[in-house]
ZANU-897457 format. One record per residue (C-alpha): x, y negated, z negated. Coordinates in Angstrom, 2 decimals, decimal comma. Each point is the difference from the previous one (the first is absolute). Layout:
BEGIN
X  Y  Z
...
END
This chain:
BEGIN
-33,16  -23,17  -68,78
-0,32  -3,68  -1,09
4,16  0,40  0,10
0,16  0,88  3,31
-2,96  -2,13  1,80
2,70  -2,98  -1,36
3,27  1,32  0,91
-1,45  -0,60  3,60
-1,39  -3,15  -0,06
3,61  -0,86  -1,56
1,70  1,67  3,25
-2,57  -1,71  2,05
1,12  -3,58  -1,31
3,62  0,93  0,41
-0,63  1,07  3,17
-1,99  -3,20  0,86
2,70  -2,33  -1,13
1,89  2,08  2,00
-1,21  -0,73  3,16
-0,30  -3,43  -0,98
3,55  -0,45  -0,27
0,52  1,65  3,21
-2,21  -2,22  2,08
1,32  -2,83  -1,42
3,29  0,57  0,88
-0,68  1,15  3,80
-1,88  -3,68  -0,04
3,14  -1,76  -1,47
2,27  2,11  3,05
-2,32  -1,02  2,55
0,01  -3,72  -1,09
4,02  0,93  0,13
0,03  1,70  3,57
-2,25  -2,80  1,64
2,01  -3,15  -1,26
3,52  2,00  0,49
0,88  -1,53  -3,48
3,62  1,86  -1,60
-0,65  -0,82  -3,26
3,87  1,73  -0,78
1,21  -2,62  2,67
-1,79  -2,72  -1,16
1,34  0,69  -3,68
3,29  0,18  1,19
0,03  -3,35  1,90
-1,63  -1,62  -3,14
2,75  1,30  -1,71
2,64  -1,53  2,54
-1,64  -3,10  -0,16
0,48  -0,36  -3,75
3,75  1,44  0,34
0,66  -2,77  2,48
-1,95  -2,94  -2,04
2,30  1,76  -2,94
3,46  -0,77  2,00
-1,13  -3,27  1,02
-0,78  -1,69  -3,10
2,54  2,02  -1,67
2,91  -1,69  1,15
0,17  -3,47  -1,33
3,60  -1,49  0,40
2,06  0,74  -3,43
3,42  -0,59  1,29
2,07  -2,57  -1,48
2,96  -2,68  1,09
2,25  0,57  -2,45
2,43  1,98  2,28
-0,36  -2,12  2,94
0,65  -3,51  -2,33
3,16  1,75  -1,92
1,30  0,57  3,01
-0,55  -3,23  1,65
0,27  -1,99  -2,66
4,17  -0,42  0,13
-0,09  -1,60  3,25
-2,17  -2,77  -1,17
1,74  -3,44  -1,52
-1,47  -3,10  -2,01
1,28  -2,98  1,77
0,94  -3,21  -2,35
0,33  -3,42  1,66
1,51  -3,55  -1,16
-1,20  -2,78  2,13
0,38  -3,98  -0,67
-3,43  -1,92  0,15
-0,06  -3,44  -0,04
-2,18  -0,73  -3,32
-1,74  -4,11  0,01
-1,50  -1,88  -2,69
-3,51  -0,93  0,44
-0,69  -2,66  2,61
-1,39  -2,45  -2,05
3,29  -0,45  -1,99
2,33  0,49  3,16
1,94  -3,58  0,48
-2,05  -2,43  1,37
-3,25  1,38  -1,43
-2,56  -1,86  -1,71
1,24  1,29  -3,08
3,71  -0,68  0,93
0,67  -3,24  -2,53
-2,48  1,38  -2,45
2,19  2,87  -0,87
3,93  -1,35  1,45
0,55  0,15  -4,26
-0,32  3,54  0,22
1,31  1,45  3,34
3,07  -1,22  1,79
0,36  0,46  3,82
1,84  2,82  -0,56
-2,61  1,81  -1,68
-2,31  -0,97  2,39
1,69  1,02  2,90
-1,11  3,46  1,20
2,24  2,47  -1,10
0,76  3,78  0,96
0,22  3,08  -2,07
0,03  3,69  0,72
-2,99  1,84  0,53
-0,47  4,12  -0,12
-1,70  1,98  2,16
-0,55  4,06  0,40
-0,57  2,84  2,31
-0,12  3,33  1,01
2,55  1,76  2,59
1,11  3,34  1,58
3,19  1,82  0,42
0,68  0,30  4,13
3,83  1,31  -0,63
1,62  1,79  -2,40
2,51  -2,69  0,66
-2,00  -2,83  -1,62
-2,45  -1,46  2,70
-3,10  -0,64  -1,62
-3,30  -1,19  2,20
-2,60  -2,52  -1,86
-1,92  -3,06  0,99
1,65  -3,69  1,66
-2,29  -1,85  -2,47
1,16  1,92  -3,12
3,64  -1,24  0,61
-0,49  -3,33  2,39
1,65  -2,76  -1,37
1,92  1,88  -2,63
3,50  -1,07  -1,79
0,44  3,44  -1,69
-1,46  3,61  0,75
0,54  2,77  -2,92
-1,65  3,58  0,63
-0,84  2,37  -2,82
0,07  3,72  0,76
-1,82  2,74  -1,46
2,00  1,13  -2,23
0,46  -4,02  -1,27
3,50  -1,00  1,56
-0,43  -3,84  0,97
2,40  -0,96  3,22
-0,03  -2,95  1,86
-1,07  0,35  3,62
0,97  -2,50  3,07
-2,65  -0,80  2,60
0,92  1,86  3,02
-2,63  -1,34  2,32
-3,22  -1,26  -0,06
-2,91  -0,23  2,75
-3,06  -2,36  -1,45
-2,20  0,98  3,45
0,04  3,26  -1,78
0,00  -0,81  -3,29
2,70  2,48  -0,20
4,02  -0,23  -1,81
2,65  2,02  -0,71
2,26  0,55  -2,56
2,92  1,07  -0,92
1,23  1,26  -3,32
4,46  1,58  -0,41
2,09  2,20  -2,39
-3,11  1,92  -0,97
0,71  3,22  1,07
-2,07  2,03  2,05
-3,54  -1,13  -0,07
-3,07  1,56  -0,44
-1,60  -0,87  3,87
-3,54  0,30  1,04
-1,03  2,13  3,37
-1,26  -2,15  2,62
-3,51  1,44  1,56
-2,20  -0,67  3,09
-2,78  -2,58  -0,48
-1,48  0,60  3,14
-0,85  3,51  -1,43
-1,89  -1,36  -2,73
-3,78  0,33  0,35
-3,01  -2,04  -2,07
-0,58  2,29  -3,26
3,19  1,20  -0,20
1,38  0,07  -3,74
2,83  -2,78  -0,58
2,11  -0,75  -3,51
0,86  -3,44  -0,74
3,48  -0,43  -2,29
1,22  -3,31  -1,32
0,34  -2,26  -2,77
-3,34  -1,90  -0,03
-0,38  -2,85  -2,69
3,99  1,27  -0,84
-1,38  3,12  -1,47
2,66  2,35  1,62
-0,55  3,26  2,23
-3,84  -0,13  0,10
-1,81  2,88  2,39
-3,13  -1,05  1,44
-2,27  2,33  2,20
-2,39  -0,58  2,73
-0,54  0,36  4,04
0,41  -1,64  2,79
-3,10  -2,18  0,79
1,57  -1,39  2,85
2,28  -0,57  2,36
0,86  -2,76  2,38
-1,47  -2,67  -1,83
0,59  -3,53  0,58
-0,25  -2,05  -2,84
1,38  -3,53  1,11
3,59  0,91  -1,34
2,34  -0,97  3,01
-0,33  0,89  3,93
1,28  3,23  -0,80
-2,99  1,44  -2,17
-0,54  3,62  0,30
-0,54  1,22  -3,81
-1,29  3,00  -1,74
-2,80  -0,67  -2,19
-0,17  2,35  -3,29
-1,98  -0,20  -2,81
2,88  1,54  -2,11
-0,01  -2,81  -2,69
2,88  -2,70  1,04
0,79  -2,96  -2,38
2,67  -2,55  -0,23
3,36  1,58  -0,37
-1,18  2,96  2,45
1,43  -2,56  2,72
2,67  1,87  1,98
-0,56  3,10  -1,37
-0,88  3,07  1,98
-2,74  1,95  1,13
0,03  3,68  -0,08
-1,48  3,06  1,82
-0,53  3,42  -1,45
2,71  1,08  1,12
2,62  -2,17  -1,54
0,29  -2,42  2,75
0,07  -4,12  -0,05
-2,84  -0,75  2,37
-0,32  -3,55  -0,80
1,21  -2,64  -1,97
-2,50  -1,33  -2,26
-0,33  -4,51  0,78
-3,52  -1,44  -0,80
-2,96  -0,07  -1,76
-2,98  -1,88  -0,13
-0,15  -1,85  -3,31
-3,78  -0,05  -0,55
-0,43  3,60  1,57
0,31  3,59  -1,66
1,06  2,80  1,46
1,48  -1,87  3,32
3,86  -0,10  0,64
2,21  -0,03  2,82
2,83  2,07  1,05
3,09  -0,93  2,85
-0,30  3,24  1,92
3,43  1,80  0,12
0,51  0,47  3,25
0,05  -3,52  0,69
2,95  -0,35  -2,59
1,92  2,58  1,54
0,13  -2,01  3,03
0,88  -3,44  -2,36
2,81  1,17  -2,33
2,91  1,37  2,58
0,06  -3,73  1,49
-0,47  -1,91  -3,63
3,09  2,26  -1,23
2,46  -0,58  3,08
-1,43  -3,90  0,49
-1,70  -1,20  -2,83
-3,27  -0,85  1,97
-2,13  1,34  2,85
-0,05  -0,77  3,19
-2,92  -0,03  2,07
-1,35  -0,38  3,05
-1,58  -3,82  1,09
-2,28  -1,12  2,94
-1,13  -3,40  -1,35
-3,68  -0,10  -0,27
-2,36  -0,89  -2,63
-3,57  2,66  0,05
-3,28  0,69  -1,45
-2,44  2,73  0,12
-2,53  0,59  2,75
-3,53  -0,19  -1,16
-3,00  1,03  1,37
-1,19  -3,61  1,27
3,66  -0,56  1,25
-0,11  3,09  1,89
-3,05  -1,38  1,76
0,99  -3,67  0,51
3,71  1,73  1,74
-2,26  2,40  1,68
1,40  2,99  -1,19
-1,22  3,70  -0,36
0,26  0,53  -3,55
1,46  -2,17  -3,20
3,65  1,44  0,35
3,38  -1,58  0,16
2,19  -2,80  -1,37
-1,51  -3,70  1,26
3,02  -2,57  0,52
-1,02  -2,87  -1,68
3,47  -2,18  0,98
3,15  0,62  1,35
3,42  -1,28  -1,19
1,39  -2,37  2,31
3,05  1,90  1,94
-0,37  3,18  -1,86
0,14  3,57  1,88
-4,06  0,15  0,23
0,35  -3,67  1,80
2,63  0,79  2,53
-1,55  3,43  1,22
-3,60  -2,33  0,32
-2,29  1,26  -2,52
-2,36  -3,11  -0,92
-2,27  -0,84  -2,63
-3,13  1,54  0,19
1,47  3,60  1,36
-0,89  3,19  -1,76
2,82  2,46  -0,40
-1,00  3,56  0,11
2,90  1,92  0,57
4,11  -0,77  -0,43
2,48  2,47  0,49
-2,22  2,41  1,03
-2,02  0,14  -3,07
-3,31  -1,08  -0,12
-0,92  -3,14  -2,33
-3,96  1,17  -1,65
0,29  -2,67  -2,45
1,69  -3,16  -0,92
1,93  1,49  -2,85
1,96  2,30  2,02
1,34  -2,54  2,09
2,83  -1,03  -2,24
1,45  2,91  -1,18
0,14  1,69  4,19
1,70  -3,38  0,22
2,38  0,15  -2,88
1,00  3,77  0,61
1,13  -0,77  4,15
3,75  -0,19  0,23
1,18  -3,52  0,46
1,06  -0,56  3,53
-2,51  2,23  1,67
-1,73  -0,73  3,21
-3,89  1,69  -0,99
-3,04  -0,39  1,82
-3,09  -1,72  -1,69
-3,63  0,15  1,09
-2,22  -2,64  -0,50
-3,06  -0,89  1,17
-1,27  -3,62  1,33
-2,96  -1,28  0,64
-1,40  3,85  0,37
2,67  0,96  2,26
2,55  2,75  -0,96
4,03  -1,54  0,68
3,01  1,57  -0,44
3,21  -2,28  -1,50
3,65  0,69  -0,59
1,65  -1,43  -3,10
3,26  0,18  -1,54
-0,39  0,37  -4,08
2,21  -2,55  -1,59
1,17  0,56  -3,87
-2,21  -1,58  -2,51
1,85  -2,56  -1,97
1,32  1,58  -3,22
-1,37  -1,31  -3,66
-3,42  0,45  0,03
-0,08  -0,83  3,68
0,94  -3,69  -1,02
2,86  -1,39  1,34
3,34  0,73  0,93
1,81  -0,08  -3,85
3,47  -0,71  2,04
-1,36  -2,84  1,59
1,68  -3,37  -1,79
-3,31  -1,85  1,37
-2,86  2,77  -0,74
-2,35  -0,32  -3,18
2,43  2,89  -1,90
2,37  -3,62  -0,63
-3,15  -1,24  -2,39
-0,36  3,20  -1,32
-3,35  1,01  2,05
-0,80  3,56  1,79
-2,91  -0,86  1,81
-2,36  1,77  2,44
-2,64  -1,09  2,58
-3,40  -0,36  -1,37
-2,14  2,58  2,04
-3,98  -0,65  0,65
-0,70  2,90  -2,02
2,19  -0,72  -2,59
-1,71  -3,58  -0,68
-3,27  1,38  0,25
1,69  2,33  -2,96
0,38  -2,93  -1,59
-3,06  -2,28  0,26
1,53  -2,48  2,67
-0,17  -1,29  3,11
3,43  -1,67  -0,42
2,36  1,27  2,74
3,52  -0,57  -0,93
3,02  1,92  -1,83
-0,34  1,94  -3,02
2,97  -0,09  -2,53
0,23  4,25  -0,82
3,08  -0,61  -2,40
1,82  -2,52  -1,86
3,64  0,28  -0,98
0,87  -0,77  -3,85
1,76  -2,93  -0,62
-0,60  -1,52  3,57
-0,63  -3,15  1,11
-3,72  1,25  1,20
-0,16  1,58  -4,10
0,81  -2,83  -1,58
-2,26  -2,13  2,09
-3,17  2,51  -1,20
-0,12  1,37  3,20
-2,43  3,19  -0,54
0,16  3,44  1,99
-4,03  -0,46  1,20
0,67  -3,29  1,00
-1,20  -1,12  3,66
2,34  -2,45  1,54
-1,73  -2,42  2,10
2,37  -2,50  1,01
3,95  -0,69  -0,41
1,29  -3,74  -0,24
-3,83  -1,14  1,16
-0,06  2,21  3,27
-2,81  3,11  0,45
1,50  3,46  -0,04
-1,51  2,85  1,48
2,47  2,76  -0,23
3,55  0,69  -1,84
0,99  -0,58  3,71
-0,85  -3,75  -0,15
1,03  -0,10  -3,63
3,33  0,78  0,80
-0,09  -2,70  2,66
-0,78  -2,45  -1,88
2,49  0,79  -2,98
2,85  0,18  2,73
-1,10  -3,58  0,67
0,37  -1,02  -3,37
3,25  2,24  -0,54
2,12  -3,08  -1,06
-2,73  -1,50  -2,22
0,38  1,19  -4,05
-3,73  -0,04  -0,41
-3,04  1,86  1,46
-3,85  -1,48  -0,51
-2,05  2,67  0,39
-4,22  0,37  -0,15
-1,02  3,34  -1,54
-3,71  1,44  -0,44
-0,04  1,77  -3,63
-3,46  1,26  -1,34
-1,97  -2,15  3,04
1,41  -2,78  -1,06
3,15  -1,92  1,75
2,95  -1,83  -1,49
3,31  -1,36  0,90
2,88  1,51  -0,98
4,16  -1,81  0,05
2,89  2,24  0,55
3,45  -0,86  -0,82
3,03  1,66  0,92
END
C-alpha cells in the first residue's frame, strides 16, 4: 500500500515538471512571435560576419619583388664619371697673402698656383634602346671629360653624351658595339595615382643594382628645381647614386626617373615623370638640345592680397613682374603688372604652369593670350620666339655673347631671388665652362652678376650689350653677389 501511495506522488512530480517545461517554452515562443526574432537567421548572419572579418584580416600582402627586380634589373646601369676640378691652396698662403714671405722657403709660385686634377663622380641610368641609348640625369654627367657605363652583367663601355637639357635635368647617352641591349618599357605617368606601389633601382652610395620599394606620395610637386618642376614624390628610399636611375610601376614600366632628395628629410624623393621625357629625348638625340618655346617675360605667383590689390576674382594666374625689352610678350603689348590666365588656349591656374605651356608651343606660332588688367579681361596675339639655347643664356655662336668668357647665364627671376634670400635683380651665372676665362677667374655657377665693366645689368639682354661694347677689349670687370655679399671679379681673354 505504502508502495503504491508513492509511485503516485512520483508520477505526480513528473507530471508537474512536466507541465512546467511546457509553459515555459510556450512563454519563450511568445517572447519569439511578438519580437519576430529568427534566432536561425540571426546565427547565420553572426556567422557571416565572422567569415567576412576572417577574409579581411586574412589577407595581409605576402608577395615578394624578386620576380619583378630580376627582371628589371638588366636594364639598369651604374654610371662612372671623370671630371677636372680646380683644387686651391688655402687663402691665407695664396701669393700675396699675409703669410706669402713667411713661407716663399717652402712653396714656389708654382705650387701655389691653383692647379687641376680629375675628380669622379657616379650615377644611375636606364636602357631606352636595345641599341645603346641610355636616359639618366644632366647633373650626373655635366661638365664631364669621360663617361664609362657598367652593365649588369659587369661589362664597362665608354658612353658619349648625346644630348643634354639642364631645364630638365635630363641627358642622354649613348653607349656602341654592345650588342643588343637589355631596354626598359616606357609607361604612362599620367596614369599613376598617389598610393600606387613604385620600385626604385640604382647604384646608391656605388652599391650596384639596389631595389627600393615605396608609393607615390605625390605628384606634381614643385620643389624649386628649374621652371620646369613637375616631380613625383615617393618615399621609396632614394640616395646619392640613385640619380638618373628609374622609377618603376608594377607592371614593369619606367614611370619616372628618380633626381632629388631632400638631404635632411627621410622618406621624401623626387621623380622626372616619364612622360615628360618622352617628349625630351627624340629632339636631344636628332639635335643635341631642346628647343622650346619663348615669350620673354619674367612672373610670380598670385597671392591672395595680390589678387585683391589687381582686383581679381580669385588668387589664379601668372603675375608679370617685367618684360624683356623687344621680346615677343613686348611687341604683342603685354605690360608689367598683367596677369596671364590663359595662352594657347590653355588656361594658366598657377604661376608654375606658365613656363612649361610656354616652352611646349611650336616656335613661330601666332597664339592668343589672355590677360587681365586692371580687372578687365583682354585678349592679345603673340608670336612665340625660340628661347636662346644653353640654359636660356646666350647665343653660344655669338663671337660677342658671354659663351666667349666661358659663362651660360640666365635672367634672375623675382621668384628665383626670393629662392635665394635677395633682393638683388641682375643675371645669374647657371654654368661655368672648365678651363674658361670666367673658371679661372673663380667665377661660381650661383653667382649674381650685378654689373659688367662698372655698368648695372638687369638681364642677359643688357649683358650681352654691354660685352658687345667691350668686344675688342681683352678684359671684363665684373661685380658679382656670392653668399649676400658682393665682389669684383677680372676676366681675361
Amino acid at each position: 500500500m505504502i508502495g503504491k501511495i508513492r509511485n503516485g506522488l512520483y508520477l505526480k512530480r513528473v507530471a508537474l515538471r512536466k507541465a512546467r517545461i511546457a509553459i515555459l517554452a510556450s512563454l519563450l515562443a511568445g517572447v519569439v512571435m511578438a519580437y519576430g526574432v529568427d534566432w536561425r537567421g540571426h546565427l547565420r548572419m553572426r556567422d557571416a560576419r565572422a567569415s567576412a572579418t576572417a577574409e579581411i584580416t586574412a589577407t595581409p600582402f605576402h608577395g615578394s619583388f624578386a620576380a619583378i627586380a630580376e627582371k628589371l634589373s638588366p636594364s639598369v646601369v651604374n654610371i662612372r664619371v671623370t671630371r677636372v676640378q680646380k683644387t686651391e691652396l688655402p687663402s691665407d698662403l695664396l701669393p700675396g697673402g699675409p703669410f706669402r714671405d713667411r713661407f716663399h722657403h717652402f712653396f714656389d709660385d708654382r705650387e701655389l698656383t691653383p692647379r687641376r686634377q680629375p675628380a669622379t663622380g657616379a650615377g644611375s641610368g636606364v636602357i631606352v634602346s636595345g641599341d645603346g641609348l641610355i636616359l639618366t640625369n644632366n647633373h650626373v654627367v655635366e661638365e664631364s671629360r669621360e663617361v664609362t657605363v657598367t652593365l649588369a652583367d659587369q661589362r664597362e663601355l665608354k658612353a658619349e653624351i648625346v644630348g643634354r637639357d639642364p631645364g630638365t635635368d635630363l641627358a642622354v647617352l649613348r653607349v656602341r658595339d654592345a650588342g643588343g641591349l637589355p631596354a626598359a618599357q616606357l609607361g604612362d605617368s599620367d596614369a599613376l595615382q598617389v598610393g600606387d606601389w613604385v620600385l626604385a633601382l640604382g647604384n646608391p652610395f656605388g652599391l650596384s643594382h639596389t631595389l627600393t620599394s615605396g608609393i607615390v606620395s605625390a605628384k606634381g610637386r614643385v620643389i624649386g628645381a628649374g621652371p620646369y618642376d613637375d616631380f613625383i614624390q615617393t618615399d621609396a628610399s632614394i640616395n646619392p647614386g640613385n640619380s638618373g636611375g628609374p622609377l618603376f610601376n608594377m607592371r614593369g614600366e619606367v614611370v619616372g626617373i628618380n633626381t632629388a632628395i631632400i638631404p635632411h628629410g627621410q622618406g621624401i624623393g623626387f621623380a622626372v615623370p616619364v612622360n615628360l621625357a618622352k617628349q625630351l629625348v627624340p629632339q636631344l638625340v636628332e639635335h643635341g638640345e631642346v628647343t622650346r618655346g619663348y615669350i620673354g617675360v619674367n612672373i610670380q605667383a598670385v597671392t591672395g592680397d595680390l589678387a585683391r590689390a589687381l582686383k581679381l576674382q580669385k588668387p589664379e594666374g601668372a603675375l608679370v613682374s617685367d618684360v624683356v625689352s623687344g621680346g615677343p610678350a613686348d611687341k604683342a603689348g603685354v605690360e608689367q603688372g598683367d596677369v596671364i590666365i590663359s595662352l594657347n588656349g590653355k588656361a594658366v591656374q598657377s604661376s608654375q604652369q606658365l613656363p612649361s605651356i610656354v616652352a611646349s608651343t611650336p616656335v613661330g606660332d601666332d597664339v592668343s593670350m589672355k590677360i587681365i588688367r586692371s580687372g578687365k579681361e583682354r585678349e592679345l596675339q603673340v608670336k612665340v620666339g625660340k628661347l636662346p639655347s644653353r640654359n636660356q643664356g646666350a647665343d653660344p655662336t655669338d663671337d660677342s655673347a658671354p659663351s666667349r668668357w666661358g659663362m651660360e647665364l640666365q635672367d634672375l627671376t623675382p621668384e628665383m631671388a626670393r629662392r635665394r634670400g635677395t633682393e638683388q635683380r641682375g643675371v645669374l651665372v647657371v654654368n661655368v665652362e672648365p678651363g674658361s676665362p670666367a673658371d679661372q677667374a673663380s667665377v661660381r655657377r650661383g653667382d649674381i652678376i650685378v654689373e659688367v665693366n662698372r655698368q648695372a645689368v638687369h638681364s642677359v639682354e643688357s649683358l650681352k650689350g654691354v660685352m658687345t661694347d667691350a668686344a675688342a677689349q681683352d678684359t671684363l670687370l665684373l661685380l658679382v653677389e656670392r653668399d649676400r655679399a658682393r665682389l669684383f671679379v677680372a676676366l681675361s681673354s
